[in-house]
PDB file of the backbone (N, CA, C, O) and the ligand in Angstrom, with CONECT records:
HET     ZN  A 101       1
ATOM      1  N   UNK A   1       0.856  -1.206   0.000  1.00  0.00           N
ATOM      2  CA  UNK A   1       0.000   0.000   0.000  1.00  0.00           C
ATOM      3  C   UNK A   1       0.882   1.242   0.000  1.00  0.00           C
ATOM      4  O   UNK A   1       1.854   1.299   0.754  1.00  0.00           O
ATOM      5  N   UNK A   2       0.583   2.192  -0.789  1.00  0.00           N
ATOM      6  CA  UNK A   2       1.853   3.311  -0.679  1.00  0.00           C
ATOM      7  C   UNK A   2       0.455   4.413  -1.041  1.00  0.00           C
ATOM      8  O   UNK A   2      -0.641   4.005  -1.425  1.00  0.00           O
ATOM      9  N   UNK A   3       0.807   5.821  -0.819  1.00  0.00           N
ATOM     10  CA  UNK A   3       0.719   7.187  -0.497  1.00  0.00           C
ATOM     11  C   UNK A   3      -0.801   7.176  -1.558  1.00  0.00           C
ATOM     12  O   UNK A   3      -1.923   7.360  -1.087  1.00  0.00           O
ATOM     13  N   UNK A   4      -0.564   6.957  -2.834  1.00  0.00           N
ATOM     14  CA  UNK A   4      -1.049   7.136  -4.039  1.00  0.00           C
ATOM     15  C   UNK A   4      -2.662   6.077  -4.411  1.00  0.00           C
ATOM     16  O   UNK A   4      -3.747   6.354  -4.921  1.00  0.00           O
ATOM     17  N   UNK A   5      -2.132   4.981  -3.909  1.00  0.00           N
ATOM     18  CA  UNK A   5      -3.476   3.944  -3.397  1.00  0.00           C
ATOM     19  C   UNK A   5      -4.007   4.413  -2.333  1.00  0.00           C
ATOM     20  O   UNK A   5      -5.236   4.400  -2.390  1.00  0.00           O
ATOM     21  N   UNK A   6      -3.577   4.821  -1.384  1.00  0.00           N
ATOM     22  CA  UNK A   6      -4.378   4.974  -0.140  1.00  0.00           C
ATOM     23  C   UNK A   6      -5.445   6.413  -0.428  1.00  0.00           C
ATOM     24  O   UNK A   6      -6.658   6.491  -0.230  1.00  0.00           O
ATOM     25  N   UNK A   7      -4.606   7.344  -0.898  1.00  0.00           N
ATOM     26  CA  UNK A   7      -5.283   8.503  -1.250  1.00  0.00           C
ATOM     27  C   UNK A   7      -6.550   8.048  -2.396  1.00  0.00           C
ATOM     28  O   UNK A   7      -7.594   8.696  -2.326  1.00  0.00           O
ATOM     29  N   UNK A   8      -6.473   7.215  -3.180  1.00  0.00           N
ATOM     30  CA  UNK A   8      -7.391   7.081  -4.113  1.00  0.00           C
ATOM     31  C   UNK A   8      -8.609   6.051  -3.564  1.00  0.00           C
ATOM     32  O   UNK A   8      -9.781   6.293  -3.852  1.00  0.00           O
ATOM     33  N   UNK A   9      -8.308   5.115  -2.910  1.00  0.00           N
ATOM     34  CA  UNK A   9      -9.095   4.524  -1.641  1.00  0.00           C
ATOM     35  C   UNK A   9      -9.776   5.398  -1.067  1.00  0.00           C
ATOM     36  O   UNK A   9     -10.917   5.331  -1.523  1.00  0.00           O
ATOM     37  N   UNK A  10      -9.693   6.180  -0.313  1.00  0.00           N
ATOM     38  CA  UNK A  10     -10.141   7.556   0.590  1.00  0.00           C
ATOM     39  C   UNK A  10     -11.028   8.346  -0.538  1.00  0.00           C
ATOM     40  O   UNK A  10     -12.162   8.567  -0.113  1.00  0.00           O
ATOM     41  N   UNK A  11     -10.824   8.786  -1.749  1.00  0.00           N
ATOM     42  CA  UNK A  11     -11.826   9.401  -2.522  1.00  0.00           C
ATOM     43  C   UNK A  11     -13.295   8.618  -2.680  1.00  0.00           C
ATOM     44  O   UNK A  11     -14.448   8.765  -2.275  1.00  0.00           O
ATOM     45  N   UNK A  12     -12.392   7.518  -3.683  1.00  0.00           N
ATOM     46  CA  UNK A  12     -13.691   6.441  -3.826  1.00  0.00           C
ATOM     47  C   UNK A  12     -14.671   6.025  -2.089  1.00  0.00           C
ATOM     48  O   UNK A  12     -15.888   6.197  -2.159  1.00  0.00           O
ATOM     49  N   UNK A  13     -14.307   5.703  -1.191  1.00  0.00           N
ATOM     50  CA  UNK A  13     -14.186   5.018  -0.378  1.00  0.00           C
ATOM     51  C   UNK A  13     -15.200   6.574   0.294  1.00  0.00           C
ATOM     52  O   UNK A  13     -16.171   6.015   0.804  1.00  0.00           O
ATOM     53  N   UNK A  14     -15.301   7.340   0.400  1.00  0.00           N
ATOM     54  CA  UNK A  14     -15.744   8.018   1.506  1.00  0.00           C
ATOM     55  C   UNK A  14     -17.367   8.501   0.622  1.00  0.00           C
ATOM     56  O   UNK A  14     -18.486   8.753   1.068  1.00  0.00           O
ATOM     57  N   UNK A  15     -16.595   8.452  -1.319  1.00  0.00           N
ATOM     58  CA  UNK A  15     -18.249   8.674  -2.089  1.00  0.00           C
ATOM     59  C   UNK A  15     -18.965   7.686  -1.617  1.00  0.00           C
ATOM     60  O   UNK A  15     -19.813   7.824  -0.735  1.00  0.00           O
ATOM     61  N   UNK A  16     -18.635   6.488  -2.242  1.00  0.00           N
ATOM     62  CA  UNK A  16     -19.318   5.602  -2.149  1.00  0.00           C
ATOM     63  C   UNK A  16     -19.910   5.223  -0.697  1.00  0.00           C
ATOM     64  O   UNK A  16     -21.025   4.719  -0.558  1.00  0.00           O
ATOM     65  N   UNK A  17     -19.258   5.447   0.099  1.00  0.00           N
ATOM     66  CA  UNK A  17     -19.943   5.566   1.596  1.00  0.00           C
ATOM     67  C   UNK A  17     -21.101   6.274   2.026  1.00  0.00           C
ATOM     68  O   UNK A  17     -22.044   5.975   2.759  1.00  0.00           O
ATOM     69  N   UNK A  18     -20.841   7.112   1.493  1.00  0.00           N
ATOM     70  CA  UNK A  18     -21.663   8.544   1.540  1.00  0.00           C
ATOM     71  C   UNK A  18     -22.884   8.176   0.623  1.00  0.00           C
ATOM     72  O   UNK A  18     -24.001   8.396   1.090  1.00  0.00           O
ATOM     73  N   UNK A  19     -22.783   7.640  -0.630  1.00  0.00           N
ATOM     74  CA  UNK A  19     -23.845   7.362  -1.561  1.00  0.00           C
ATOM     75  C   UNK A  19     -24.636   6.192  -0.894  1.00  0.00           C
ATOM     76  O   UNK A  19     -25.777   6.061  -1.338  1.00  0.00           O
ATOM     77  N   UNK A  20     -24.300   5.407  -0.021  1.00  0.00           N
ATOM     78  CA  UNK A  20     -25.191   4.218   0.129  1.00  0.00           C
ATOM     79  C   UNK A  20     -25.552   4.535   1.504  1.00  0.00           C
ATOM     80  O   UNK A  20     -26.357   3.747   2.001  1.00  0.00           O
ATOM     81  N   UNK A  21     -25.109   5.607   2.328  1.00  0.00           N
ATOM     82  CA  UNK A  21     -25.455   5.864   3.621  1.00  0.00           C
ATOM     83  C   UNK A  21     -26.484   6.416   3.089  1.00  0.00           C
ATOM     84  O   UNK A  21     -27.570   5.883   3.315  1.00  0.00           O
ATOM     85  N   UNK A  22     -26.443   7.525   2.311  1.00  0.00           N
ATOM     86  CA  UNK A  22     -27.668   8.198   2.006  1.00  0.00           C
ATOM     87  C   UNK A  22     -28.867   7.558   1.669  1.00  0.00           C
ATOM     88  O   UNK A  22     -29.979   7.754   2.158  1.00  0.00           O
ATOM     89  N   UNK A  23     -28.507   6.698   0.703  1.00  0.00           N
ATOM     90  CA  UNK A  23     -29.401   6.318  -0.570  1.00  0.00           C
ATOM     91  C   UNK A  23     -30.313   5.205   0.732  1.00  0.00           C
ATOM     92  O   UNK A  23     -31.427   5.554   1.124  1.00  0.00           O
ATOM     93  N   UNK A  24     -29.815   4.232   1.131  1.00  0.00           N
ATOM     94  CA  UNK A  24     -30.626   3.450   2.155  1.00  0.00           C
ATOM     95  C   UNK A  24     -30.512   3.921   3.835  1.00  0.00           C
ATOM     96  O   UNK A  24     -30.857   3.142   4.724  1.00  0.00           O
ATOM     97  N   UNK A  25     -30.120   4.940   4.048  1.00  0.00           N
ATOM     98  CA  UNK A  25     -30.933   5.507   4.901  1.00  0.00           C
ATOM     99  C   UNK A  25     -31.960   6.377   4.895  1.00  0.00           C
ATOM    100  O   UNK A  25     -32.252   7.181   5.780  1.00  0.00           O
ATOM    101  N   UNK A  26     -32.546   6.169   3.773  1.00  0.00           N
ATOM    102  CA  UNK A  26     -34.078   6.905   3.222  1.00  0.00           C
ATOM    103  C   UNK A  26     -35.369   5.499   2.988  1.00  0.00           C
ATOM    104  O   UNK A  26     -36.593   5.623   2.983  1.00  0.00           O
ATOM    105  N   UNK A  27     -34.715   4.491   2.849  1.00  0.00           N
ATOM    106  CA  UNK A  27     -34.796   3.003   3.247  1.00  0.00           C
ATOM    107  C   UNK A  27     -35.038   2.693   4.766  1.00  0.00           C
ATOM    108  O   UNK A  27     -34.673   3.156   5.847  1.00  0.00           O
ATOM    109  N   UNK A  28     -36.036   1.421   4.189  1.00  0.00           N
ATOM    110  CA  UNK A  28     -36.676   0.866   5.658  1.00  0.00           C
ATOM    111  C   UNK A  28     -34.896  -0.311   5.807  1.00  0.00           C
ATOM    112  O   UNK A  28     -34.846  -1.104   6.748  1.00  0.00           O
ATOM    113  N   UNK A  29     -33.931  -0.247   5.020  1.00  0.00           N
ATOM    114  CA  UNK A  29     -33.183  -1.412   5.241  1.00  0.00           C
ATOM    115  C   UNK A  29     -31.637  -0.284   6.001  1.00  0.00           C
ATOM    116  O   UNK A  29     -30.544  -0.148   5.452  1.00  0.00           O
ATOM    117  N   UNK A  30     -31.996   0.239   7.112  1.00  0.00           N
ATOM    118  CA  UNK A  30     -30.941   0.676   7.781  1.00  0.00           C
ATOM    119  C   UNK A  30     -29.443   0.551   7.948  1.00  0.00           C
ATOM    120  O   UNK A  30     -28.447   1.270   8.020  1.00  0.00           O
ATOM    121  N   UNK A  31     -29.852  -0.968   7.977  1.00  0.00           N
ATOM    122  CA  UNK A  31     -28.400  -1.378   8.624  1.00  0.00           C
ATOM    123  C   UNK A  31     -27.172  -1.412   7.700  1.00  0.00           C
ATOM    124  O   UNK A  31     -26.005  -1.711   7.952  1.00  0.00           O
ATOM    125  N   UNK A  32     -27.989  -0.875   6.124  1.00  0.00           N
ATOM    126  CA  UNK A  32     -26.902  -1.072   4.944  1.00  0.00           C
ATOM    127  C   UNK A  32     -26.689   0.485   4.865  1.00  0.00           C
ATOM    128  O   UNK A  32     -25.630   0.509   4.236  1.00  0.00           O
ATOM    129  N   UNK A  33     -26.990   1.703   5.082  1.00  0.00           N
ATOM    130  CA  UNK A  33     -27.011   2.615   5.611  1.00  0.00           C
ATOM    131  C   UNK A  33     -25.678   2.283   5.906  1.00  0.00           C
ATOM    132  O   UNK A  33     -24.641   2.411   5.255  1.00  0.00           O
ATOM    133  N   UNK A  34     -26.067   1.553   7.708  1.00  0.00           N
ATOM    134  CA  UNK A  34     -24.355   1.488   8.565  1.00  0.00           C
ATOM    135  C   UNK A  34     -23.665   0.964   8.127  1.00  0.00           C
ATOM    136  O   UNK A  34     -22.794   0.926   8.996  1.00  0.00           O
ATOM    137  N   UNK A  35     -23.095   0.117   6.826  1.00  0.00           N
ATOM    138  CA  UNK A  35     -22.449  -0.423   6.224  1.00  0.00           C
ATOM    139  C   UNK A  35     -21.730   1.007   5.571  1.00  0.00           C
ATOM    140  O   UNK A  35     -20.522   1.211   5.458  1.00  0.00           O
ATOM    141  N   UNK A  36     -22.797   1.883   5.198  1.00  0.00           N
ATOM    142  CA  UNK A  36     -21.788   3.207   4.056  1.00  0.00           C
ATOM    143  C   UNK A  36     -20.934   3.614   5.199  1.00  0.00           C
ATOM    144  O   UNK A  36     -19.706   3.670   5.127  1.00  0.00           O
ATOM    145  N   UNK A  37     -21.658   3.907   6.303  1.00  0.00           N
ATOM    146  CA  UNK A  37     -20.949   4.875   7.559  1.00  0.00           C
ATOM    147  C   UNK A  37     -19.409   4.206   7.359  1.00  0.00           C
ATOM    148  O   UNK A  37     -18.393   4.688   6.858  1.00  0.00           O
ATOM    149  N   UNK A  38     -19.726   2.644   8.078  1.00  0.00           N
ATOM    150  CA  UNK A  38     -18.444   1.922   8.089  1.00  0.00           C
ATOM    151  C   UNK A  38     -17.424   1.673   7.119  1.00  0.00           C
ATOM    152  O   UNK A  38     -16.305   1.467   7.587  1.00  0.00           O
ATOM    153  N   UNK A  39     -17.533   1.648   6.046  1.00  0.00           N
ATOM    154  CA  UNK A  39     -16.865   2.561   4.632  1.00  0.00           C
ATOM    155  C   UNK A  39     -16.297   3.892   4.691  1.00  0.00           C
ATOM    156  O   UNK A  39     -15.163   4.066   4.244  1.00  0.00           O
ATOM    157  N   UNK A  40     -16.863   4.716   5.121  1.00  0.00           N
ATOM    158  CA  UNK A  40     -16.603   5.901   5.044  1.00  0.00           C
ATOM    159  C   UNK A  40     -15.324   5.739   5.988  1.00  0.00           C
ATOM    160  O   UNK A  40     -14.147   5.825   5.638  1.00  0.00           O
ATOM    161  N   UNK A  41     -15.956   5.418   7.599  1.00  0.00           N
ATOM    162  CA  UNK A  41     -14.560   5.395   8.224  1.00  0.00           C
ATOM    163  C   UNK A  41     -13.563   4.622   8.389  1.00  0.00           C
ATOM    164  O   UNK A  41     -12.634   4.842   9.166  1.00  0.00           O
ATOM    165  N   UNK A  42     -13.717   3.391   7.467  1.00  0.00           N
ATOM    166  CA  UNK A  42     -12.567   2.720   6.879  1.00  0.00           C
ATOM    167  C   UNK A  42     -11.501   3.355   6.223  1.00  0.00           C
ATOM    168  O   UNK A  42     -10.298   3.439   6.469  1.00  0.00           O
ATOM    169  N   UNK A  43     -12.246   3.793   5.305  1.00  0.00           N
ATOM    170  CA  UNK A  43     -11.310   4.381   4.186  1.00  0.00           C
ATOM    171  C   UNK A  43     -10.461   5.735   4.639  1.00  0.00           C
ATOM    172  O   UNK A  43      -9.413   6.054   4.078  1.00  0.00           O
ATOM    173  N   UNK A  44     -10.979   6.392   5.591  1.00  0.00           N
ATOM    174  CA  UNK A  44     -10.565   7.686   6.603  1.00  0.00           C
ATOM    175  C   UNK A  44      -9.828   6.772   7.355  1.00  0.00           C
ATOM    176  O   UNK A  44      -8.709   7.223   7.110  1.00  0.00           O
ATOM    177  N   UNK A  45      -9.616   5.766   8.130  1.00  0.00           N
ATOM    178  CA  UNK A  45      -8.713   4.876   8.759  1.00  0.00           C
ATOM    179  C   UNK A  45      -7.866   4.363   7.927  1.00  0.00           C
ATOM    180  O   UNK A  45      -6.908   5.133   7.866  1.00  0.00           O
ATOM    181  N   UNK A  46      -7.735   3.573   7.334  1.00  0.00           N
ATOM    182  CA  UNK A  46      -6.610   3.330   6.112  1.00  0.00           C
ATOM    183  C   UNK A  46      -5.914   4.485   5.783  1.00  0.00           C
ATOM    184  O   UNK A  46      -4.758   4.317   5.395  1.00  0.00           O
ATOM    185  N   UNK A  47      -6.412   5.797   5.858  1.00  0.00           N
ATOM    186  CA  UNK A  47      -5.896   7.262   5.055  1.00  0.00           C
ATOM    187  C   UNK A  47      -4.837   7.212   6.316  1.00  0.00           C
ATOM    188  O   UNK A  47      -3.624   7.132   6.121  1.00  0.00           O
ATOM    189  N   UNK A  48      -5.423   7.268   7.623  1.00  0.00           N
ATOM    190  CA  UNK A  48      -4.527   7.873   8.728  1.00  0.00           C
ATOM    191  C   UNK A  48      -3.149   6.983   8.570  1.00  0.00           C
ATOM    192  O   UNK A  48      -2.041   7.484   8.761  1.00  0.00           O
ATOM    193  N   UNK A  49      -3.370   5.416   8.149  1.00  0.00           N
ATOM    194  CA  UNK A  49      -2.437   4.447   8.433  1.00  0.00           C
ATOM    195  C   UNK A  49      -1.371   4.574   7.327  1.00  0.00           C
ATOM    196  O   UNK A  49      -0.180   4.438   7.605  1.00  0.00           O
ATOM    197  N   UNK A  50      -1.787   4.831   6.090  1.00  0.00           N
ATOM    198  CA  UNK A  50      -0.787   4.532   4.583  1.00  0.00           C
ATOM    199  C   UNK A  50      -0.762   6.081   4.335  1.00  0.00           C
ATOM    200  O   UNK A  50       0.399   6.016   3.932  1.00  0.00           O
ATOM    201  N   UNK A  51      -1.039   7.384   4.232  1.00  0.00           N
ATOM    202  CA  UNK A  51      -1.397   8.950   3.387  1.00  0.00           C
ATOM    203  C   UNK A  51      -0.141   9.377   3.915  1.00  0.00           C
ATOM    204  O   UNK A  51      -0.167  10.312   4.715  1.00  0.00           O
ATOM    205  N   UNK A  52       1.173   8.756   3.550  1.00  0.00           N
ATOM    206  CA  UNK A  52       2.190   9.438   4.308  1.00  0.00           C
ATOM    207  C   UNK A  52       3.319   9.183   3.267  1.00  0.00           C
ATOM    208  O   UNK A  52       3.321   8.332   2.376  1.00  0.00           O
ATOM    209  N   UNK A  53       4.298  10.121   3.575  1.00  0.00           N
ATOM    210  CA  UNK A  53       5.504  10.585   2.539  1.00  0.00           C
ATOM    211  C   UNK A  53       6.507   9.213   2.616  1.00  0.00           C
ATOM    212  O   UNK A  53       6.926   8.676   3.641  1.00  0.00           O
ATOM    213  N   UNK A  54       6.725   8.872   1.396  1.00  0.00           N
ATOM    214  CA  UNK A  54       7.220   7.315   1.012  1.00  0.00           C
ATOM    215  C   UNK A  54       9.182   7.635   1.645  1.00  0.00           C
ATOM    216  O   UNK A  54      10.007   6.735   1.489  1.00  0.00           O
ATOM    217  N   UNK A  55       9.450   8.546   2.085  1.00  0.00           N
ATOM    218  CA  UNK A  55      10.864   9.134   2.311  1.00  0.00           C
ATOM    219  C   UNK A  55      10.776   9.434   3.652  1.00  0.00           C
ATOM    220  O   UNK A  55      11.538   8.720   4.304  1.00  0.00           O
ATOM    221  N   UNK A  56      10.022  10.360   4.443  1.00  0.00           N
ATOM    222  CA  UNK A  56      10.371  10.652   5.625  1.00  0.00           C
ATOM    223  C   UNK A  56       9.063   9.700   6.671  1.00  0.00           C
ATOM    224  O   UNK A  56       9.353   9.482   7.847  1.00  0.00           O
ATOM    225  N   UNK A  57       7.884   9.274   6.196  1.00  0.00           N
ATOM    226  CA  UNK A  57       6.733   8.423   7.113  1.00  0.00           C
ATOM    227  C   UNK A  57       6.420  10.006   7.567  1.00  0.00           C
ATOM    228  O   UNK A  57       5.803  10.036   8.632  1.00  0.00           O
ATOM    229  N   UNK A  58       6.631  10.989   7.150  1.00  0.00           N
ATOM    230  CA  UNK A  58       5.413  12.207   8.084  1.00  0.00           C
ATOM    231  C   UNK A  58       4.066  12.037   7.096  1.00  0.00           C
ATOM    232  O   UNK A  58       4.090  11.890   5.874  1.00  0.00           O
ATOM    233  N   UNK A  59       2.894  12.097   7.957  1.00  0.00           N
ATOM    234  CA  UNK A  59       1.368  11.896   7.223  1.00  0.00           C
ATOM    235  C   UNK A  59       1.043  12.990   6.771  1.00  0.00           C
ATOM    236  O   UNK A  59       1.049  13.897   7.604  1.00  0.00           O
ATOM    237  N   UNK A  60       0.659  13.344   5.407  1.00  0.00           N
ATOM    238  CA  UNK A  60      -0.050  14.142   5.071  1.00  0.00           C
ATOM    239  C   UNK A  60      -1.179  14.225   5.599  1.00  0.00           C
ATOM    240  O   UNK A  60      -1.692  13.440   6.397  1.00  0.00           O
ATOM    241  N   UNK A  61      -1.842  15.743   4.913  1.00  0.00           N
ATOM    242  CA  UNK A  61      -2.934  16.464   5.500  1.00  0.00           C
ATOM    243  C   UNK A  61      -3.922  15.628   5.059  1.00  0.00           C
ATOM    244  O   UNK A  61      -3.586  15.352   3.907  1.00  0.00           O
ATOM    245  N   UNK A  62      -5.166  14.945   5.363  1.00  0.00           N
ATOM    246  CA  UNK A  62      -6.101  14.120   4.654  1.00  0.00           C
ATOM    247  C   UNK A  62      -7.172  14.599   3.970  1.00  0.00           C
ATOM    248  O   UNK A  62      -7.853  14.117   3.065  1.00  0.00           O
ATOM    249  N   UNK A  63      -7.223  16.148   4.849  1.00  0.00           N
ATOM    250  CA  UNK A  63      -8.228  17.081   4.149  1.00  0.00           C
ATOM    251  C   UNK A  63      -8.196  17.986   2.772  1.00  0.00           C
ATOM    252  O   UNK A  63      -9.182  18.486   2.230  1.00  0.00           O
ATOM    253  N   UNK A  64      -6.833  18.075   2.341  1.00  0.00           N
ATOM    254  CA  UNK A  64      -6.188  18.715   1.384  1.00  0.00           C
ATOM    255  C   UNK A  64      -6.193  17.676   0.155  1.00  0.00           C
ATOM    256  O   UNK A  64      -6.570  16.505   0.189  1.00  0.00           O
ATOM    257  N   UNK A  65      -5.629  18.466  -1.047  1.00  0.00           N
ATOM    258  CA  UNK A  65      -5.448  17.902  -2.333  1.00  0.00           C
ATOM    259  C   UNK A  65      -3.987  16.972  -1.867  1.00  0.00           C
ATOM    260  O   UNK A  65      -3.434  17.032  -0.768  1.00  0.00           O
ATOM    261  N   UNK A  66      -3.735  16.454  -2.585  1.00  0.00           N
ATOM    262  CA  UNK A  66      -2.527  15.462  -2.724  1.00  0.00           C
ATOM    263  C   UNK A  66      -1.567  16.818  -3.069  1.00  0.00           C
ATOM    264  O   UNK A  66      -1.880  17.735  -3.828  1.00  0.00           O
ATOM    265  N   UNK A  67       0.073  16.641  -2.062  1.00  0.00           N
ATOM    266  CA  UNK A  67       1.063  17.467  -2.391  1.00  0.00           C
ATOM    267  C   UNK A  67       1.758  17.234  -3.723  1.00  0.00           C
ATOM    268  O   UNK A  67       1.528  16.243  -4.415  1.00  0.00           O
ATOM    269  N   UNK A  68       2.524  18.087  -4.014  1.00  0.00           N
ATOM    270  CA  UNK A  68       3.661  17.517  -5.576  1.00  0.00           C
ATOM    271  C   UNK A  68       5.005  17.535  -4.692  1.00  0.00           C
ATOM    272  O   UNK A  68       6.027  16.982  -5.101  1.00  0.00           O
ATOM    273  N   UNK A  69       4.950  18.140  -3.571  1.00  0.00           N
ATOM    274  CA  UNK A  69       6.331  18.033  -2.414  1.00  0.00           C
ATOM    275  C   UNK A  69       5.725  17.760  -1.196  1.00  0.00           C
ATOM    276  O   UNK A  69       4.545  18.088  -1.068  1.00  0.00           O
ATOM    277  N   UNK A  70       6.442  17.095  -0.062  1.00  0.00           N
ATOM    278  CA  UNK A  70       6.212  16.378   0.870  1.00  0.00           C
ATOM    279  C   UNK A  70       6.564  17.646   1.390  1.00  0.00           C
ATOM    280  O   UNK A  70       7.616  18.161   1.010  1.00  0.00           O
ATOM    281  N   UNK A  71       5.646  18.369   2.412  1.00  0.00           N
ATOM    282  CA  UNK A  71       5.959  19.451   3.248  1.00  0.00           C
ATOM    283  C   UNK A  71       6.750  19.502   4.276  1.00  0.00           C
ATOM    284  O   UNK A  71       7.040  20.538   4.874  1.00  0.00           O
ATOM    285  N   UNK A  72       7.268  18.041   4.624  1.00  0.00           N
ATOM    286  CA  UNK A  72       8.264  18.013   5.659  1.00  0.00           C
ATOM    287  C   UNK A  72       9.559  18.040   5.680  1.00  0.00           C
ATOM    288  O   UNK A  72      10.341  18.419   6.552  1.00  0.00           O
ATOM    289  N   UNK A  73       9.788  17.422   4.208  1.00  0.00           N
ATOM    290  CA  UNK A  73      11.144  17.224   3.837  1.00  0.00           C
ATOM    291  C   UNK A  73      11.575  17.333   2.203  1.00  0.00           C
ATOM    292  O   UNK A  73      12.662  17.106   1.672  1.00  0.00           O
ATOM    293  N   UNK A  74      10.410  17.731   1.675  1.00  0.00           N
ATOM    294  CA  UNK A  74      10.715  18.552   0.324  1.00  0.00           C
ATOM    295  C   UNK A  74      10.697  17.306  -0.534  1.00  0.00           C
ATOM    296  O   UNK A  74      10.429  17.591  -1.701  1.00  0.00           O
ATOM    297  N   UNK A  75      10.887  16.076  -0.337  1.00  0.00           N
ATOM    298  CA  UNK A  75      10.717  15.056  -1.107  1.00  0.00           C
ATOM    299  C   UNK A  75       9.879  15.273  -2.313  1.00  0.00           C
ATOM    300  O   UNK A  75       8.706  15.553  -2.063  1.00  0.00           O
ATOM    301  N   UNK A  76      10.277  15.195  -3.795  1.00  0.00           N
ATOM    302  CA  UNK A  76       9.270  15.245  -4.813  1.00  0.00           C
ATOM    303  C   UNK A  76       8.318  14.253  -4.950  1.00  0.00           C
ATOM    304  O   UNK A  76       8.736  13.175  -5.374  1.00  0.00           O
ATOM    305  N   UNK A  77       7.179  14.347  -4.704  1.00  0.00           N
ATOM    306  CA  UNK A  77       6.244  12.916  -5.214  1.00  0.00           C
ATOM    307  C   UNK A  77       6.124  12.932  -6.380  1.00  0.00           C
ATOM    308  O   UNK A  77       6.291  13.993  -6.982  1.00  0.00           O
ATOM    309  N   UNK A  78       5.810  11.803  -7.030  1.00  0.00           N
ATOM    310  CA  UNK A  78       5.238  11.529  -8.337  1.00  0.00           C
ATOM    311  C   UNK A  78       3.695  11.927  -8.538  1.00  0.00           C
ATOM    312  O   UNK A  78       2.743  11.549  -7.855  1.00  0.00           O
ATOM    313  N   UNK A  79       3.688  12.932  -9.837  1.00  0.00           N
ATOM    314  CA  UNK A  79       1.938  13.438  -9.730  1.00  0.00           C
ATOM    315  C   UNK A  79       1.303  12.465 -11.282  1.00  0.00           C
ATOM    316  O   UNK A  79       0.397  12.812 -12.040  1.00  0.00           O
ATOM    317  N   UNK A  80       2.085  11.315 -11.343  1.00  0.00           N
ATOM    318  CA  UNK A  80       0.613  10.879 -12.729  1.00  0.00           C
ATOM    319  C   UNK A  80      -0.542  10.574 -11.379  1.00  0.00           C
ATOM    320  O   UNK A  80      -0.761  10.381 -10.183  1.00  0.00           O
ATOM    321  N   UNK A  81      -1.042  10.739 -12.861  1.00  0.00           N
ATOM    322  CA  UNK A  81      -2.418  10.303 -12.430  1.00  0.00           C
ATOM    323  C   UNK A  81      -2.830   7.964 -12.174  1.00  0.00           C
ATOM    324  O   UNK A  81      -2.677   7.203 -13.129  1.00  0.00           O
ATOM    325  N   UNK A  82      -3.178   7.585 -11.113  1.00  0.00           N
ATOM    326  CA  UNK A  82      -3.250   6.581 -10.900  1.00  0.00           C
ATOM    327  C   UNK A  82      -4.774   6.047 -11.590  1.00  0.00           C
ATOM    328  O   UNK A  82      -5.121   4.870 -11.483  1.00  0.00           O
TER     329      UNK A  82
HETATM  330 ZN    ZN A 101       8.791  13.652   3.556  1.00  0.00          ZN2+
END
């Protein structure tokens, strides 16, 4: 798992959470509802564990865009697109 998966995990991972929390918690079937929740903060847990600079381990910001430099130690990341 490195910087670039985890961050793209966390995008998908918090829509799609968000889309099925919504969508069946308007639904008599709740508990799939708590399934999005638990998605959501999966993927926000995985972020805290892997969203970090492949050179120094300091974690990026989770709320921000993805850096092109590691703010701690200037490290260049790689910006293709995954
Ligand atoms: Zn760094």
């Amino acid at each position: 798992m490195d910087y670039k998966k985890s961050y793209l995990i966390k995008e998908i991972g918090l829509w799609v959470g968000l889309a099925i929390a919504i969508i069946f918690g308007l639904t008599e079937i709740e508990w799939i509802a708590f399934v999005g929740v638990v998605i959501m903060l999966g993927s926000i847990f995985q972020t805290c564990m892997y969203y970090k600079c492949p050179n120094c381990n300091k974690p990026f910001n989770i709320r921000s865009k993805k850096p092109n430099y590691c703010p701690e130690c200037g490290y260049k990341l790689e910006d293709e697109d995954v």
